[in-house]
C-alpha positions as CSV (number, residue, x, y, z in Angstrom):
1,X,-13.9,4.2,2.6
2,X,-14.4,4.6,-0.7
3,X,-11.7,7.5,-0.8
4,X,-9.8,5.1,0.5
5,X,-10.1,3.3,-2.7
6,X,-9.1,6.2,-4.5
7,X,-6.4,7.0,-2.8
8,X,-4.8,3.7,-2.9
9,X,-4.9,3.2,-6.5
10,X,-2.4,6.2,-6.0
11,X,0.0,4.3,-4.4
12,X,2.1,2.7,-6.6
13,X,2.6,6.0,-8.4
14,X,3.5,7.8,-5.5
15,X,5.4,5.5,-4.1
16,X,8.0,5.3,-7.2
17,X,7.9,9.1,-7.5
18,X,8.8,9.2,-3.2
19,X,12.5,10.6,-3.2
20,X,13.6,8.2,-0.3
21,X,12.6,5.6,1.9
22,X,11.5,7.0,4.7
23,X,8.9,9.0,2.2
24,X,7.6,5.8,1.1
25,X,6.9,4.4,4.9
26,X,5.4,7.4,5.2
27,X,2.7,6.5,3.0
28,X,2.5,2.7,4.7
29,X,1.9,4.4,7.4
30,X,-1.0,6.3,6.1
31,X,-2.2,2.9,4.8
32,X,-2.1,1.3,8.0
33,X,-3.9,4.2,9.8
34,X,-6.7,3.7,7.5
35,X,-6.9,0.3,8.1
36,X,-7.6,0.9,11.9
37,X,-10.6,2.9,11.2
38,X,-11.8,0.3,8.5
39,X,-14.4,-2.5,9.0
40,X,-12.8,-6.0,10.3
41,X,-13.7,-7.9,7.1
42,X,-11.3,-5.5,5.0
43,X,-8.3,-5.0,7.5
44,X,-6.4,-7.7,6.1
45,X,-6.1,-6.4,2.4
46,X,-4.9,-3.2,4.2
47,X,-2.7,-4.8,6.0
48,X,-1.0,-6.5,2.8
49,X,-1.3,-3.1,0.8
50,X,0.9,-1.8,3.3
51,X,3.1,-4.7,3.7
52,X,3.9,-4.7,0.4
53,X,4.9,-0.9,0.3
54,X,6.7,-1.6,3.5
55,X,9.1,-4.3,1.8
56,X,9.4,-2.0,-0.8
57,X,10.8,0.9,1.2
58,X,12.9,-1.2,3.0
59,X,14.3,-2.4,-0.9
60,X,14.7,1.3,-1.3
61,X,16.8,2.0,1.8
62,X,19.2,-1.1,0.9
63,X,19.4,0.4,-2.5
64,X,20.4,3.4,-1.5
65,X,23.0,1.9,0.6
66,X,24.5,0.1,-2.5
67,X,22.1,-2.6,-2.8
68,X,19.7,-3.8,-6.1
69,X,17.5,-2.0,-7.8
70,X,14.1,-1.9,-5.3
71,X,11.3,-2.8,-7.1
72,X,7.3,-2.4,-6.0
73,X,5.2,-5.3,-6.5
74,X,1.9,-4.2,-8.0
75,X,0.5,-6.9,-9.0
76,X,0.7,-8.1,-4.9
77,X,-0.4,-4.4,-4.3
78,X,-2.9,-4.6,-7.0
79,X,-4.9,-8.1,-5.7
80,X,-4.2,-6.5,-1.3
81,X,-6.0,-3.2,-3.3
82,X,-8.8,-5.8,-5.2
83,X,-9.8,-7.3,-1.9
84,X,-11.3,-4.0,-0.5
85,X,-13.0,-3.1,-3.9
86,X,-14.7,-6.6,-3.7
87,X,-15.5,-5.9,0.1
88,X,-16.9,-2.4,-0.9
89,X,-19.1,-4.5,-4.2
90,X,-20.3,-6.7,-1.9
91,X,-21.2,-5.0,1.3
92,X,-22.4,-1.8,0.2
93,X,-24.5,-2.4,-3.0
């Protein structure tokens, strides 16, 4: 779980690099994998990790179809992403 960590402080990088939507629910999709293999006390900040890259892909797809600017909300990302740390801190030291 710990790559998990890693990997999801990735995220907002790779999601605003991603050339489409469908590239960028690709990686909620990853996110929300990992959260079925993850302890019940953390699934919840997984699951708003990957709502928040969910809502952004869908602002991506409405952009693309003429729509405003998407933008990704890090600093929801950031606090879904803070709630594992803290669960990781406090379980496993």
């Amino acid at each position: 779980m710990t790559d998990d960590v890693l990997a999801l402080s990735l995220v907002p990088t790779n999601v605003q690099l991603a050339e489409d939507s469908g590239d960028i629910s690709g990686i909620g999709t990853t996110i929300g994998d990992r959260a079925l293999r993850a302890p019940e006390g953390v699934r919840d900040s997984y699951a708003a990790a990957r709502e928040v890259v969910e809502e952004f892909a869908q602002a991506k797809a409405g952009e693309d179809g003429g729509g405003p600017e998407a933008e990704f909300d890090q600093s929801r990302y950031e606090a879904a992403v803070e709630g594992i740390r803290d669960w990781l801190t406090t379980t496993c030291s």
